[in-house]
LOLODREN-427394 format. One line per field, with one value per residue (C-alpha): x, y, z. Coordinates in nm, 2 decimals, m for minus. Each point is the difference from the previous one (the first is absolute). Layout:
<sites>
X c(X, ...)
Y c(Y, ...)
Z c(Z, ...)
</sites>
This chain:
<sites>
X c(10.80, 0.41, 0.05, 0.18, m0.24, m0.23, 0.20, m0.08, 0.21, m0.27, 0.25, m0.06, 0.25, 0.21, m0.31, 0.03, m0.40, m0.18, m0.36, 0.05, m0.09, m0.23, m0.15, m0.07, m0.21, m0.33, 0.02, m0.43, m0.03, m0.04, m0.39, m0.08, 0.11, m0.19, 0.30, m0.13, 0.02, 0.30, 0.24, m0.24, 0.13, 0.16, 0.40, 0.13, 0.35, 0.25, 0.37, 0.31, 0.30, 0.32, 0.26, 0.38, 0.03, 0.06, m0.30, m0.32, m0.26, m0.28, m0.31, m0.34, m0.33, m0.18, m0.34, 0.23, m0.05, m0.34, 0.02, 0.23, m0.27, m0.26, 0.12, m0.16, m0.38, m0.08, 0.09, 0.09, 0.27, 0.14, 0.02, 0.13, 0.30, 0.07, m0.03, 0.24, 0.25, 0.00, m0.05, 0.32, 0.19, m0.05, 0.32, 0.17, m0.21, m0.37, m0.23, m0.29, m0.14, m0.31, m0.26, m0.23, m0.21, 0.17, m0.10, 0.13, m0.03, 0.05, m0.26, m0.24, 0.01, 0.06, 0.39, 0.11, 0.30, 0.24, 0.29, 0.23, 0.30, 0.22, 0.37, m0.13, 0.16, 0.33, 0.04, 0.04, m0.22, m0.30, 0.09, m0.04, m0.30, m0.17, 0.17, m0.11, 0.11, 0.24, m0.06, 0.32, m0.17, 0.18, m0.14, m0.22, m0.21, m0.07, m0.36, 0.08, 0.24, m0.11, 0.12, m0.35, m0.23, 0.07, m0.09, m0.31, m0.16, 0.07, m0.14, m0.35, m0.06, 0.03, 0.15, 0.36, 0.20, 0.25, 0.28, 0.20, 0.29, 0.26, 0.26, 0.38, 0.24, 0.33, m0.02, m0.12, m0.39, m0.17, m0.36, m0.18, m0.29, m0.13, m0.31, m0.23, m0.26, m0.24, m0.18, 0.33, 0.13, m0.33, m0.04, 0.29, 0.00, 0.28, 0.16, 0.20, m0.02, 0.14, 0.07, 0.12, 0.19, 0.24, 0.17, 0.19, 0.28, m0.08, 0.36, m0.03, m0.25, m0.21, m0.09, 0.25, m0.11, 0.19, 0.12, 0.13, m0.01, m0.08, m0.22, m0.22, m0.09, m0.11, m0.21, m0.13, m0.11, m0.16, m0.19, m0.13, m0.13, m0.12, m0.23, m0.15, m0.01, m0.20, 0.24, 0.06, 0.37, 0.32, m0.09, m0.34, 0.22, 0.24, m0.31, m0.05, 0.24, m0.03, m0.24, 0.28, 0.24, 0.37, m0.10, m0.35, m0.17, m0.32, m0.23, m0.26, m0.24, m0.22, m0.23, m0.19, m0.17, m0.40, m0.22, m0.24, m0.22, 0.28, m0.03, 0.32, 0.06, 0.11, m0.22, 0.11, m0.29, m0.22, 0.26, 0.23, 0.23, m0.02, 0.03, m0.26, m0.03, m0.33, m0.09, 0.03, m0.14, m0.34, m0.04, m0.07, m0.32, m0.24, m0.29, 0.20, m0.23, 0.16, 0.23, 0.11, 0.08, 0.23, 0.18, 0.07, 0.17, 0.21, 0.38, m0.01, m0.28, 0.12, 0.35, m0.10, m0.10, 0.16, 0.36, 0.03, m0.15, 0.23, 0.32, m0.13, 0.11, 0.21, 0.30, 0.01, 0.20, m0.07, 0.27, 0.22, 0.11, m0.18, m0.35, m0.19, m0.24, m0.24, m0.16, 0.13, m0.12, 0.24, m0.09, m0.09, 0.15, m0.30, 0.09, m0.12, 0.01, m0.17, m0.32, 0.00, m0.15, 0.13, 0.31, 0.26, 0.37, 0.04, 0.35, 0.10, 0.31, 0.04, 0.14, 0.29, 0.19, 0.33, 0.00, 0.13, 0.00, m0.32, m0.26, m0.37, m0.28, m0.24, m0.39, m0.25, m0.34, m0.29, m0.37, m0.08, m0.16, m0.35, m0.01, m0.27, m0.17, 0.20, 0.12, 0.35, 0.28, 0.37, 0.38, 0.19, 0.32, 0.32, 0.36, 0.22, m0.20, m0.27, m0.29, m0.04, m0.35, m0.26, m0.22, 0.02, m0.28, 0.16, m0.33, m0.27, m0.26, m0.34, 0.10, 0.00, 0.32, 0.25, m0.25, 0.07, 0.38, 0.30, 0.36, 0.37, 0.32, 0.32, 0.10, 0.37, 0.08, m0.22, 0.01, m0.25, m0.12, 0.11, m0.24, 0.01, m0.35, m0.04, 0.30, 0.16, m0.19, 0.29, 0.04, 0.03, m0.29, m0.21, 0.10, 0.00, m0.37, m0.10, 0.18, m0.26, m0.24, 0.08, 0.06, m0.35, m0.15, 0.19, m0.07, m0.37, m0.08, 0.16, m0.14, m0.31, m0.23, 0.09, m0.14, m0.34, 0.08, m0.13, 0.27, m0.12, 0.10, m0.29, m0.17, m0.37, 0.00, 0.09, m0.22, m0.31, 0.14, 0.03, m0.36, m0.16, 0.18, m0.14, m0.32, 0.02, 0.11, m0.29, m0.25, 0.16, m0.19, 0.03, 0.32, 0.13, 0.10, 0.20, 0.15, 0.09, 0.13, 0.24, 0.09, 0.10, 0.22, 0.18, 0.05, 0.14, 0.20, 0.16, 0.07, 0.17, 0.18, 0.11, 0.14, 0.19, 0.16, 0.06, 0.21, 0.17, 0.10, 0.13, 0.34, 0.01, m0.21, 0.26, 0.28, m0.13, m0.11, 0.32, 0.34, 0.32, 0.07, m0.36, 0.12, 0.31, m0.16, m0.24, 0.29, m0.13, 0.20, m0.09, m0.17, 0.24, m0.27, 0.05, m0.23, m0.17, m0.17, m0.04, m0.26, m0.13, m0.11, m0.10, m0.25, m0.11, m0.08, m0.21, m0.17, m0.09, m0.11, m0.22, m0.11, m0.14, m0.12, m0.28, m0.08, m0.08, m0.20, m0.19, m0.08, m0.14, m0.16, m0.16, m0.11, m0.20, m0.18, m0.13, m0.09, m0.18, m0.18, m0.08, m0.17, m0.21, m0.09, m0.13, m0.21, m0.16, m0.07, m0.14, m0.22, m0.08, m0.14, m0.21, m0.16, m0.06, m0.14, m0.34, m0.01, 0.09)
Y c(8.55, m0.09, m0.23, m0.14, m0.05, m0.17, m0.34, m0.12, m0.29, m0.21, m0.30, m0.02, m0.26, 0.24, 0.10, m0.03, 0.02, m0.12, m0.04, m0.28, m0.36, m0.20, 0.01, 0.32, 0.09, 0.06, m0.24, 0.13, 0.19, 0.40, 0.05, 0.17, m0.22, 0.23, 0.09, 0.31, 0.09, m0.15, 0.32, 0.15, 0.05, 0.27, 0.00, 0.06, 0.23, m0.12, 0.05, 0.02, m0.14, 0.16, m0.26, 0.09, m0.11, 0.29, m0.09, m0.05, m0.32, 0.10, m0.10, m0.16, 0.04, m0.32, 0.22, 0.04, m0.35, m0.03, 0.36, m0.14, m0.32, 0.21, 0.02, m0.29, 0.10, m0.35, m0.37, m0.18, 0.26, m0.03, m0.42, 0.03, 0.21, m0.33, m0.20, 0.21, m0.08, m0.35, 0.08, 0.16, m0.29, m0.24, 0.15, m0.17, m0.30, m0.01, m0.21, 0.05, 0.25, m0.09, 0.15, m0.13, 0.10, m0.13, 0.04, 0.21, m0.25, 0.27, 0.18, m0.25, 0.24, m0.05, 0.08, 0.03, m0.18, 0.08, m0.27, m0.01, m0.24, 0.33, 0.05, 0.12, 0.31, 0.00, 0.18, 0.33, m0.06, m0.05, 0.29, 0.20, m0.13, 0.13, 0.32, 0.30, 0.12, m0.29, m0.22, m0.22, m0.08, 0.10, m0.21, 0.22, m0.27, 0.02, 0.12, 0.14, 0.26, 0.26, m0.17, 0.07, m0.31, m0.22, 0.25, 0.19, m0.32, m0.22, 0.28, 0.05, m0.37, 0.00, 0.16, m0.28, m0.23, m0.18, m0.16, m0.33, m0.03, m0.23, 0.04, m0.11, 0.32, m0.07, m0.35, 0.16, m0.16, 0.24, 0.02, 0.30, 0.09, 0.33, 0.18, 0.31, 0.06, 0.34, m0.15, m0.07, 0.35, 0.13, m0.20, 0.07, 0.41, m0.02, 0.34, m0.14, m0.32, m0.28, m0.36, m0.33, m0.19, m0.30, m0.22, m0.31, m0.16, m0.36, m0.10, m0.30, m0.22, 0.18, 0.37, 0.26, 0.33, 0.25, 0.27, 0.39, 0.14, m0.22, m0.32, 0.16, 0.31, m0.38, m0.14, 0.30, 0.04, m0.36, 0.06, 0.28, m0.19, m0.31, 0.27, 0.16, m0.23, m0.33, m0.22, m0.08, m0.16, m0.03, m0.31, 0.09, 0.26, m0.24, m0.21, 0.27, m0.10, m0.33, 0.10, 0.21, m0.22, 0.10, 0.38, 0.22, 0.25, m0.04, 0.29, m0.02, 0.29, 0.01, 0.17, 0.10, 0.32, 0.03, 0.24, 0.23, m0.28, m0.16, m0.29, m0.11, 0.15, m0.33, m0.26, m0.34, m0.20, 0.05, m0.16, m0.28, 0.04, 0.40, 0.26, 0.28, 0.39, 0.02, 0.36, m0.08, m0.31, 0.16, 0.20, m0.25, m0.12, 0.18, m0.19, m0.14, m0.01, m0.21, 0.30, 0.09, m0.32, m0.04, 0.37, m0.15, m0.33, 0.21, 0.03, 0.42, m0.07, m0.27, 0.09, 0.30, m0.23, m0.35, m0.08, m0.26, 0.16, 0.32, m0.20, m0.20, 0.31, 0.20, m0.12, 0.02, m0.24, m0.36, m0.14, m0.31, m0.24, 0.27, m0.04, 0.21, m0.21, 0.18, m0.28, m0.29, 0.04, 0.15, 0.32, m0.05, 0.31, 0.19, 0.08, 0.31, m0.02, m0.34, 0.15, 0.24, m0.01, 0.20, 0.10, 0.23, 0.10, 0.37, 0.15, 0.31, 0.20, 0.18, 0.35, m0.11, 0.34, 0.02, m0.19, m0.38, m0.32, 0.02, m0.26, m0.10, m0.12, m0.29, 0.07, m0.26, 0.07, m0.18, m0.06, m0.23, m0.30, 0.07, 0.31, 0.23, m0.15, 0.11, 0.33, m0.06, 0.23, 0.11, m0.08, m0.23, 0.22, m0.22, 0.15, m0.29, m0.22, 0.07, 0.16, 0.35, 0.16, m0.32, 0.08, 0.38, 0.19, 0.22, 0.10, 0.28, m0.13, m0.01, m0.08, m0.34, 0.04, m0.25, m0.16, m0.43, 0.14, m0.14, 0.02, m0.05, 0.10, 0.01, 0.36, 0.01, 0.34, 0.16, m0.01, m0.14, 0.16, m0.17, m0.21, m0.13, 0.02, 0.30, 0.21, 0.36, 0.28, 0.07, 0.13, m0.33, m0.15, 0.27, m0.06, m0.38, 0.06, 0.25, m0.29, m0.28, 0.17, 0.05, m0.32, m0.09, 0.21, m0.15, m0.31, 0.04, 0.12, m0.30, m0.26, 0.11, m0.12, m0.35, m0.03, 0.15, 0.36, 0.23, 0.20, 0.30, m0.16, m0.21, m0.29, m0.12, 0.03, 0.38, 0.06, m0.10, 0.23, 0.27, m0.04, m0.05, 0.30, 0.21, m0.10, 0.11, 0.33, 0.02, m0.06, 0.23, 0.32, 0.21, 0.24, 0.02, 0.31, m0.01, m0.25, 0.14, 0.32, m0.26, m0.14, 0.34, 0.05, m0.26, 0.07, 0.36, m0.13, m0.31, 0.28, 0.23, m0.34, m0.08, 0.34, m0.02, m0.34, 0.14, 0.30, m0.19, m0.27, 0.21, 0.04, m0.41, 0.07, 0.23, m0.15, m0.28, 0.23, 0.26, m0.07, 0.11, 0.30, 0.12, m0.10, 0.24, 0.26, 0.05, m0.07, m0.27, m0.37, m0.31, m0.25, m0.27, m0.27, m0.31, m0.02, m0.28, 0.15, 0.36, m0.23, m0.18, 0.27, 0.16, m0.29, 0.02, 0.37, m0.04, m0.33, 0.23, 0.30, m0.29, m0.12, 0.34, 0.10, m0.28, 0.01, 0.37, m0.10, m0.27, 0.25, 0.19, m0.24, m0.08, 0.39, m0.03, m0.33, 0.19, 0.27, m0.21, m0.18, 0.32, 0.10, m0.29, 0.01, 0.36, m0.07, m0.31, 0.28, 0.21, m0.31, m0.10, 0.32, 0.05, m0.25, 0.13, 0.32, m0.10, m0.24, 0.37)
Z c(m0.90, m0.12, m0.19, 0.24, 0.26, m0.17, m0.01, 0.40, 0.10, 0.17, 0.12, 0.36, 0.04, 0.26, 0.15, 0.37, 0.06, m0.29, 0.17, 0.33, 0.02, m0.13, 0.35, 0.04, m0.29, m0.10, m0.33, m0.09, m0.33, m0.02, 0.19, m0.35, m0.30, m0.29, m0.21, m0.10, 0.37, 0.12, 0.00, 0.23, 0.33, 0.20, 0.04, 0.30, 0.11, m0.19, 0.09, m0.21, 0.16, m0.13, m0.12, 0.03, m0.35, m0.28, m0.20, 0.24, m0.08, m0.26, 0.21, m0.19, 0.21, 0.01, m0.12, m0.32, 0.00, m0.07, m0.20, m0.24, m0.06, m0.12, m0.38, m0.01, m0.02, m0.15, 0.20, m0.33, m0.06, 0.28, m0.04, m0.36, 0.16, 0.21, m0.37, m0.15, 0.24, m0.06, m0.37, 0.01, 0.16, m0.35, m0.04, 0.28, m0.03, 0.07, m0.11, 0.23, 0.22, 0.24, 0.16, 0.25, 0.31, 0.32, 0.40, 0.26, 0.25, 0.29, m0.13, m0.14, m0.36, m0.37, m0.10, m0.38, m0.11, m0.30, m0.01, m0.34, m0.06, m0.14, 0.12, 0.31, 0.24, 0.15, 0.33, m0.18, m0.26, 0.29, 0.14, m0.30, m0.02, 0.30, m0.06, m0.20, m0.34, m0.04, m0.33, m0.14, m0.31, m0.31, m0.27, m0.26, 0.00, 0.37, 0.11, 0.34, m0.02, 0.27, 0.32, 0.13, m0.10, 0.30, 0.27, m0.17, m0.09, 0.31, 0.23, m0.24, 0.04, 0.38, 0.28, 0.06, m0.21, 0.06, m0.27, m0.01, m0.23, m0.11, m0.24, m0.17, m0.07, m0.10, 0.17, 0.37, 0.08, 0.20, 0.16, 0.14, 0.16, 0.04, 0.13, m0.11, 0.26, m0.03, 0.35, 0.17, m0.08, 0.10, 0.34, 0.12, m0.13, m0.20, m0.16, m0.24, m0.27, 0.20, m0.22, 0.18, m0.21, 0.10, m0.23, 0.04, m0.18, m0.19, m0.05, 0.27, 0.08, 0.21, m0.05, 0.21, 0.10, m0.23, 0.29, m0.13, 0.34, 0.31, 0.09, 0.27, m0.36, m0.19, 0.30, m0.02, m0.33, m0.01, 0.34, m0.20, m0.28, 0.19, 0.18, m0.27, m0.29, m0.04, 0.13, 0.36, 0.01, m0.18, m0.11, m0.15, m0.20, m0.13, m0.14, m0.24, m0.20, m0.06, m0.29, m0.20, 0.00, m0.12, m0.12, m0.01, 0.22, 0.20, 0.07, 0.24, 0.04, 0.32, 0.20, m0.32, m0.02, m0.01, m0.20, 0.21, 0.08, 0.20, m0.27, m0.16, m0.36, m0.09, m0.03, m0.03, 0.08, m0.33, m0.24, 0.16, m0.33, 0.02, 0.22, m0.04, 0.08, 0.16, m0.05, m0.35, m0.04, 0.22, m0.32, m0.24, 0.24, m0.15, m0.20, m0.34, m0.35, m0.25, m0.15, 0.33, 0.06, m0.28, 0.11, 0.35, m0.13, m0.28, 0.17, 0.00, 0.27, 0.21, 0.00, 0.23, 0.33, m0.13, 0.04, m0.20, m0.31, 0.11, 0.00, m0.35, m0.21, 0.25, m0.26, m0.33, m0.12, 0.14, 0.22, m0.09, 0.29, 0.28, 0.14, 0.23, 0.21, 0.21, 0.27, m0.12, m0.37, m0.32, m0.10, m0.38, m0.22, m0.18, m0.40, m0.05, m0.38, 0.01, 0.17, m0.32, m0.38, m0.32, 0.16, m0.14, 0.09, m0.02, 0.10, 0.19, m0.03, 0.34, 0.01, 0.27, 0.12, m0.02, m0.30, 0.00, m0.20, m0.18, 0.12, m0.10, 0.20, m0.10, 0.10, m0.06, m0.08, 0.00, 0.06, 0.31, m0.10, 0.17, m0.18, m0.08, 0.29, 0.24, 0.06, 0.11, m0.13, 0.10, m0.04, 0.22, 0.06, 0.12, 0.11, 0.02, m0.06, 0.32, m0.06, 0.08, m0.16, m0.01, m0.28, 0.03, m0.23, m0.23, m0.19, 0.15, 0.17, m0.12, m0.38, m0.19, m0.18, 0.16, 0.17, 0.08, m0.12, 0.17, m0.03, 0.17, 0.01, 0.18, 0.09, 0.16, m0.11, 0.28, 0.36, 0.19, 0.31, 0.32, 0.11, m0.36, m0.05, m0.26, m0.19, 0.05, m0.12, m0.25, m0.41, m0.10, 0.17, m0.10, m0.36, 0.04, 0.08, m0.29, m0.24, 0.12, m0.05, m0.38, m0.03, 0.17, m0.26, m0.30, 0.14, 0.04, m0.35, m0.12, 0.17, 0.19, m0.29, 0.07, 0.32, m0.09, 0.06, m0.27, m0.21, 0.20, 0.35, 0.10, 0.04, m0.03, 0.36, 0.03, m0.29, 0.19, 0.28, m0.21, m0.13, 0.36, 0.11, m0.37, 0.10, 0.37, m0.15, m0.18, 0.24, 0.25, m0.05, 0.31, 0.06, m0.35, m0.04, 0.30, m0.15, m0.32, 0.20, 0.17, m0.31, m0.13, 0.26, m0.02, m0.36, 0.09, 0.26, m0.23, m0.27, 0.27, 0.13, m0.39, m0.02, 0.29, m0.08, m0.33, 0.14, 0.21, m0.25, m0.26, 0.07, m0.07, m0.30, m0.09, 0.04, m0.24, m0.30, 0.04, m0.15, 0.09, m0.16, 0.13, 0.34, m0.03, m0.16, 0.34, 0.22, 0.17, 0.05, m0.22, 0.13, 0.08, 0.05, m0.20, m0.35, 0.08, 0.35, m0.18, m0.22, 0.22, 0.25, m0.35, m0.04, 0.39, m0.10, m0.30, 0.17, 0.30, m0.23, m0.18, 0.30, 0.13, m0.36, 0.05, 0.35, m0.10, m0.28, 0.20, 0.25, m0.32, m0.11, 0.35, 0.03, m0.33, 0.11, 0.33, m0.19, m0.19, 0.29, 0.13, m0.29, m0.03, 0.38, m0.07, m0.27, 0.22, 0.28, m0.25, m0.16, 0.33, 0.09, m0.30, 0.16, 0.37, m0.12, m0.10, 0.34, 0.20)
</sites>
């Protein structure tokens, strides 16, 4: 698609038929409310009419709607877009943003309400706002920056909102109201993306209708959004802003979508300070021993169907003068490095491309305080200060090392994707992530021993694993020597692997051992990679030829220990039959 259709205008302020009266609708939510299922329906004939104008009107299907929602495969991400929003607005003032459960009272259902004191949206500003691809913020210190977060999130959580802001610019105070509805657009068969919006001007005592093209286009509009929002009169949508006051925005998302089970994903009625994801929280029902107990209350578990523990560490750095209440209770900021024993800083020197000012990154390290009973790992990756990556395992699976090891760190210098729940698939990230684990290792050797892990990586707890599982081994006596014949294998196929990995990394290997004038001499370019990488992916080479050195001799050593079973089960066949012959 051009670049330049994907900007749609969606300010239907001139539109002559923006969806009838309020009296003339059919105001009940979509007959299936599963999210997962809510693009699913058949589009009729559409038809293009041709505008005299020399560039024609880039059209948005309402499907795209619901399309463009789905980068949000997880509810809270979808909320913390909504958060950053009103994050991003300490600039121009914040010092609150709330979220609650409200009613539809048309509908009888639960609504969710995000209200912040910010500067608010001027007439253009709101309009912006329910467009696509248009984002005004500037700041580097900004979180949104896509122009995207508004639409994708809003639409995940249910299937309309609709927006109330006030604000001051350059001495003019404005309101505006405007209106996203996925049902409306879908009850009345809509082919293109059409917004309401009306605004009136504050100057006077009483609220005037700001007009751009006639009165009969602004009746319209608010006919349109008394009959498919909440609220039933003018009046009942001038009440919504007593509660902002002079400036801030109020979002309220309704006609929430469902899971499969036609139950709400959201579930408010468990927690009366929190709002729950149900799917999530079902997980955790299962019988709880003591230790499972303790893994369900740690923060890396709850965070995953709680909101409140979600939003505890969603920022870094704690706020000063701005609170986040969710139902009527402050969110209290989580430390991270607080929850953590025998910390250490380590620093990271990214490999930014083209080169600019040189810059470091601080990662803390530490053990979590319950540790080594609970196995609870991963770093806490921020960008901006939001959290990206929550406690994202860096280590293999299956091994001890790094085990009840936790760090964090702020990484601006890489994109994150755009639902800002994980990062681009990029150089840097890819060599962000082969760092931490170094530094996982270092760290570990260090300090394991003071938690009760053994200098070899575990604890008295893995040791009695390993001996019930030597002691299974032993007793097991039937198909051994397919066993061994598997293990052997696997040997032949880790050497062929090794060799492989070997040819292929030897150009790096040899561009760290070669000088210069060797380099000339065979005609091929020098390496132009900074020192300090050529090492370290040096080091990353050796660690990995170490690494696959010893799972080759374990598998050895493994072979010669079958043998040996089999041996002994042999000569107990052969005792045993000594035996049976005289009985024959």
């Amino acid at each position: 698609m051009p670049a330049e259709a994907q900007v749609v205008s969606l300010d239907s302020s001139d539109e002559e038929d923006s969806g009838g009266a309020a009296s003339a609708v059919d105001y009940r939510p979509l007959d299936n409310q599963s999210f997962w299922k809510g693009g699913d329906y058949e589009i009729g004939s559409v038809s293009f009419t041709k505008t005299s104008e020399d560039l024609e009107h880039a059209r948005v299907h309402p499907k795209f709607l619901h399309s463009n929602a789905t980068s949000h495969k997880w509810v809270f991400g979808a909320i913390a877009e909504l958060l950053d929003n009103a994050v991003d607005e300490i600039a121009n003032g914040a010092t609150f943003v709330r979220v609650d459960k409200i009613c539809d009272e048309k509908t009888n259902s639960p609504a969710l309400l995000f209200e912040d004191d910010g500067g608010g949206m001027c007439p253009d500003s709101m309009r912006k706002c329910m467009s696509l691809g248009y984002s005004s913020k500037q700041s580097n210190t900004a979180i949104g920056q896509y122009g995207n977060g508004f639409k994708t999130s809003t639409m995940r959580l249910g299937a309309d909102v609709i927006v109330f802001s006030r604000s001051e610019r350059s001495g003019q105070e404005t309101q505006s109201i405007g209106l996203l509805s996925y049902t409306m657009l879908r009850r009345t068969s809509k082919d293109d993306v059409i917004v309401p919006v009306i605004d009136f001007d504050l100057c006077g005592s009483q609220p005037k209708p700001k007009i751009y093209g006639s009165m009969d286009c602004w009746s319209s509009n608010l006919q349109t959004i008394l009959a498919w929002s909440p609220f039933s009169s003018r009046e009942d949508l001038m009440l919504q802003f007593d509660s902002i006051g002079s400036h801030g925005t109020k979002i309220i998302v309704y006609n929430l979508w469902t899971n499969d089970e036609g139950i709400y994903e959201l579930n408010f009625d468990d927690d009366e300070e929190d709002i729950m994801l149900r799917d999530e929280a079902n997980l955790g029902n299962a019988p709880k021993t003591s230790k499972r107990y303790a893994l369900q209350s740690h923060i890396s578990y709850r965070f995953r169907y709680s909101l409140r523990a979600y939003v505890s560490f969603l920022y870094l750095k704690k706020f000063t003068g701005f609170n986040i209440i969710l139902r009527g209770k402050q969110v209290d900021q989580f430390s991270i490095v607080k929850d953590l024993k025998h910390t250490e800083m380590f620093t990271y020197k990214p490999q930014v491309r083209p080169p600019s000012k040189e810059f470091t990154v601080d990662v803390c390290i530490g053990f979590i305080k319950e540790a080594p009973a609970l196995d609870i790992s991963g770093f806490n990756i921020y960008h901006r200060n939001r959290l990206i990556k929550p406690f994202w395992k860096v280590t293999a699976d299956g091994t001890q090392k790094g085990r009840g090891v936790v760090g964090f760190l702020e990484a601006n210098f890489i994109q994150p994707a755009h639902d800002k729940q994980d990062f681009e698939r990029s150089l840097l990230f890819t060599r962000l992530e082969t760092r931490l684990k170094q530094m996982v290792n270092d760290y570990w050797k260090n300090y394991s021993h003071l938690v009760g892990y053994q200098m070899g990586g575990t604890s008295s707890d893995a040791s009695q694993l390993i001996r019930d599982a030597q002691a299974a081994v032993a007793s097991e006596s039937k198909g051994v020597s397919e066993r061994i014949r598997r293990a052997q294998v696997d040997v032949m196929e880790e050497s062929l692997e090794t060799g492989r990995n070997t040819i292929h990394d030897a150009p790096e290997m040899a561009d760290m051992v070669i000088d210069a004038d060797s380099w000339s001499h065979i005609g091929i370019p020098l390496d132009d990679r900074p020192r300090d990488q050529i090492c370290d992916d040096n080091i990353v080479l050796f660690m990995r030829c170490d690494e696959l050195k010893k799972r080759c001799d374990d598998k050895l050593k493994k072979i010669e220990q079958l043998e040996k079973e089999l041996e002994t089960t042999r000569k107990e066949r052969e005792r045993l039959s000594s035996y049976l012959q005289p009985l024959a």
